[in-house]
C-alpha positions in Angstrom: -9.6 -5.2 40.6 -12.0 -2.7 38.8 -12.0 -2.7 35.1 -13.7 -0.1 33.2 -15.8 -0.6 30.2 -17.1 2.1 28.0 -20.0 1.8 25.8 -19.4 4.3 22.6 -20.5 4.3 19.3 -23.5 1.9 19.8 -20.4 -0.7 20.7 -20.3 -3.2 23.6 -16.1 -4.2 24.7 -14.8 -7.3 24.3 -13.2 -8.2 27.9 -11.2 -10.1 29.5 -10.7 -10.2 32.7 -9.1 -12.1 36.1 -12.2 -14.0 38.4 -12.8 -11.8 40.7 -13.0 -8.3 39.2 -15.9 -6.1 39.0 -17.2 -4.5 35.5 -18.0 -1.2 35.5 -19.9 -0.6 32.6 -20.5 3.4 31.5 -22.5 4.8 28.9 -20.7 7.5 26.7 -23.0 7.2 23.9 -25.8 9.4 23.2 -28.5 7.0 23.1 -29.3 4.7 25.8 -27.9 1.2 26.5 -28.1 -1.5 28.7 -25.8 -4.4 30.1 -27.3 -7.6 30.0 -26.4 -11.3 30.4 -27.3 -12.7 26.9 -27.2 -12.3 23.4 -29.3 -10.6 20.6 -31.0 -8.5 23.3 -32.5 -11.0 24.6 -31.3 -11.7 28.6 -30.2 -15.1 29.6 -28.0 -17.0 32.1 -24.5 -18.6 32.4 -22.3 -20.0 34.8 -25.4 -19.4 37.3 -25.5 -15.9 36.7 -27.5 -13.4 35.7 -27.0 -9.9 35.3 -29.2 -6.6 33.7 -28.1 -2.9 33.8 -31.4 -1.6 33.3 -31.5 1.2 31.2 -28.7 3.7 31.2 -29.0 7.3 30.2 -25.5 8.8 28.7 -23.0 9.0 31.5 -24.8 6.4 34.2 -22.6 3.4 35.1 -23.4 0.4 36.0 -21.0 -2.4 38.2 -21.3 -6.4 38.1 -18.8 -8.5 40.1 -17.6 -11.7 38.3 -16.5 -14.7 40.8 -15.8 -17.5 38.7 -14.2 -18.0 35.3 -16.3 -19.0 32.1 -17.5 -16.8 29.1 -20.4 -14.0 29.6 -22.1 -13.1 26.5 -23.8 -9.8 27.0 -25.9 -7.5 24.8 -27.8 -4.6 25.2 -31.6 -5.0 25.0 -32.4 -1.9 23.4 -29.9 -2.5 20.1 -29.8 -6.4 19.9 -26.9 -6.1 17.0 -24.7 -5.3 20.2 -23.1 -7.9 21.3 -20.1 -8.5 23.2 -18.2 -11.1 26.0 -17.0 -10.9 29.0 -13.5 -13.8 29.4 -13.5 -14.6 32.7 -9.9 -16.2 33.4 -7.7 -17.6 36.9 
């Protein structure tokens, strides 16, 4: 399963999701984002995983596969306000 998540209006999605989907994370904003494992744009870890976008120009994607449940707090690096999680369910 494949579930899309849009970032617009400097805003990260809340998500939930089944274990085993993949994120695709797009930027439609006009500024640029990343999606990172970790909260107030600072990366971290959780569940044993780690995961950075990079930097993403408007209308780049970017696609992380989640294979075990828990809770993913992301944020972008660039604008640590954004925050958002990732609900990762059976």
């Amino acid at each position: 399963m494949t579930v899309q998540a849009d970032i617009l209006d400097f805003t990260l999605p809340d998500l939930n999701i089944p274990v085993g989907a993949t994120v695709v994370w797009t930027n439609l904003d006009e500024a640029g984002h990343t999606a990172t494992l970790g909260q107030d744009g600072r990366s971290g870890s959780a569940g044993g995983m780690r995961w950075d976008s990079g930097g993403m120009d408007v209308g780049e994607s970017f696609s992380q596969i989640f294979p075990q449940a828990g809770v993913f707090p992301y944020t972008c690096r660039f604008h640590p306000w954004m925050n958002a999680t990732v609900t990762v369910g059976p």
